[in-house]
C-alpha angles and dihedrals in degrees: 000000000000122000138199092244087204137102107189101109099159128175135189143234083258091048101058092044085051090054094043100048084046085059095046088050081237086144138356128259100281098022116121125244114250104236097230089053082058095049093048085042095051093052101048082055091061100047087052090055088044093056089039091059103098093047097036129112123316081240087088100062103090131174122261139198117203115195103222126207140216118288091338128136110184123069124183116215120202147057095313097033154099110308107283123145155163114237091022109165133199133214127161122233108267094205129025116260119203129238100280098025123151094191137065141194114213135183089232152341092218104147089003104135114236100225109131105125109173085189102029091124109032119012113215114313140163113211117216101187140018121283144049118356112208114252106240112157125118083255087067123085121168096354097309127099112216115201117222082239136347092292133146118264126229140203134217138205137173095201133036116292094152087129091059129099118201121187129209132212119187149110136260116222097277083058100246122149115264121186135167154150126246124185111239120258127255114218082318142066128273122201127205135257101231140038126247138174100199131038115203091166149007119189140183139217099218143359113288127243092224140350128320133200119207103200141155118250112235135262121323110262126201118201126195104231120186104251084072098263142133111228105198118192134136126270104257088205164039107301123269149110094289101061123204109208137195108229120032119251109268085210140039108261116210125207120290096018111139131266122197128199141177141156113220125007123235122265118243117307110244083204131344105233107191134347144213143185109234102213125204084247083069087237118125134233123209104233119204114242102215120180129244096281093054091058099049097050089063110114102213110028098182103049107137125226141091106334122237109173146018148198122216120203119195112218134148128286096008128013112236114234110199112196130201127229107020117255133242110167112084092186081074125073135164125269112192143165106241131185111222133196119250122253129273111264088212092165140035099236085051116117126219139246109220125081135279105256087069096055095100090038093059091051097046097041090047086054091058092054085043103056094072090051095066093032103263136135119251101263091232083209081059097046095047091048090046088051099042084041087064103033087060088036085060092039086062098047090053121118097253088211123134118260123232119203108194114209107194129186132279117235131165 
């Protein structure tokens, strides 16, 4: 008998709207889909995943690094927030820098992302008017230029374009509108202002003398100065153990201090499930999560020490991580187990990310959200299966560990 030998089923947002409308008798076997009946399908999908984030499957809870600093108590978790990332690395400064430094020596780049791309956005072009200058790095795809992470953009010229103004239209990861004007380089490279995470246009105000490059700069990068702060600032450069940066330190920095990089920072937390403070000894201390209760009754809220405990607050945009006592010591930094939402599905073609034993789930339990749209009663065959269908597809995602149930003694 001959197998696959492969386990890579995979289905799409189309597929499982396919599957759901077939449930529902919305069209025949070789009918085509109407593309508004997609549309309105695809977004009901995404407003059921929405509402199953907090009981879906235990591979959403991912571990997270946030970056403290000094003497603060509110952090704020998600896409425009405080640093706070999957995948974070550490290294230590191999060398001292000096208050003002652009350039740094470090032990190692092991788990640094390589995402520096002077011309990620335009390849080299000479305008030769005033307007829009077509988007043509390796970061664009139809027409829109997507950052590795919400980072500023830079651009590069060979000659003099100081009389040049170049402005910028794009997006920072909550999807607001970011705009600005940046005076052209000369000879040099000029950074923005501001951080985006998509580009839509660049134009100019004249034609250019030479040539000019539109990039992203690389990864954030977080250096230990001595006056116990973190200096956060973006790698100017190709990736290696003699760092380029794009703002100069505020403090002097000695050896060994620590340096912090990431490339994108995590979307909002649906829940924080357990914490830890990360010492310099590499060793790890179990923090307390109190409620909301716990945290205001706290006398004093800004006290500063070794932290033992938070309080996470959900929010909107960005979760709000409240930390006691304040810390001070910025070779320490949270680990914690977050759950975190499941991406959009934006597209049809778009996979998702969730395992293969809810993928029938998804469709059955779509159909039932889809029988009201076109007028039709809830097939209660259909409802019981879609019930039965999660609660196995939640059985399966459950931590198979032995449970302890202490019985202490009594005493008056």
């Amino acid at each position: 008998m001959a197998t696959s030998s492969s386990y890579n089923f995979n289905v799409t947002a189309g597929d499982i709207i396919t599957e759901a409308l077939g449930l529902v008798g919305a069209y025949s076997i070789g009918e085509s889909i109407d593309a508004s009946e997609s549309a309105d399908a695809l977004r009901s999908l995404n407003m059921m995943l929405k509402s199953w984030h907090t009981t879906m499957g235990i591979w959403l809870n991912k571990e997270l690094n946030l970056f403290l600093a000094n003497a603060t108590v509110k952090y704020d978790l998600g896409p425009t927030g405080d640093h706070c990332a999957v995948g974070a690395v550490k290294t230590e400064l191999a060398a001292a820098a000096a208050s003002g430094a652009t350039s740094l020596t470090i032990d190692a780049t092991t788990g640094f992302g390589n995402t520096f791309d002077r011309d990620g956005i335009i390849t080299a072009v000479t305008p030769g008017a005033a307007g829009a200058i077509p988007l043509t790095g390796a970061l664009v795809a139809s027409g829109i230029a997507t950052l590795s992470g919400e980072r500023r953009i830079l651009i590069y010229a060979a000659g003099n374009e100081s009389a040049r103004t170049f402005s910028i239209v794009g997006q920072d990861s909550a999807g607001v509108a970011v705009t600005e004007n940046i005076t052209g380089p000369n000879a040099t490279t000029v950074y923005s202002s501001s951080a985006y995470r998509t580009i839509s246009s660049v134009t100019v105000d004249a034609g250019t003398a030479g040539n000019i490059e539109v990039g992203q700069v690389g990864d954030p990068i977080g250096i230990e100065q001595d006056n116990d702060t973190l200096h956060w600032t973006y790698l100017a450069g190709a990736l290696s153990t003699t760092p380029s940066l794009v703002t100069a330190l505020t403090g002097a920095a000695a050896i060994d201090n620590h340096v912090y990089s990431y490339t994108i920072k995590a979307p909002r937390p649906i829940q924080i499930v357990e914490c830890r403070l990360h010492r310099a000894d590499g060793n790890d201390t179990p923090l307390m999560i109190g409620g909301r209760l716990d945290y205001m009754t706290l006398s004093n809220k800004t006290q500063t020490g070794t932290p033992n405990q938070v309080y996470y607050d959900k929010q909107l945009t960005d979760g709000a991580l409240y930390v006691w006592l304040a810390p001070t010591d910025m070779q320490n930094y949270l680990k914690f187990t977050a759950r975190l939402p499941i991406q959009d599905m934006d597209n049809l073609t778009d996979d998702f990310e969730i395992a293969q034993e809810w993928y029938e789930a998804l469709a059955w339990n779509l159909a039932v959200r889809l029988y009201p749209k076109y007028q039709k009663p809830i097939d209660p065959t259909v409802a019981l299966m879609a019930e039965r269908m999660l609660d196995d597809a939640r059985a399966s995602d459950s931590e198979n560990v032995p449970i302890y149930i202490r019985i202490g003694q009594y005493r008056r």
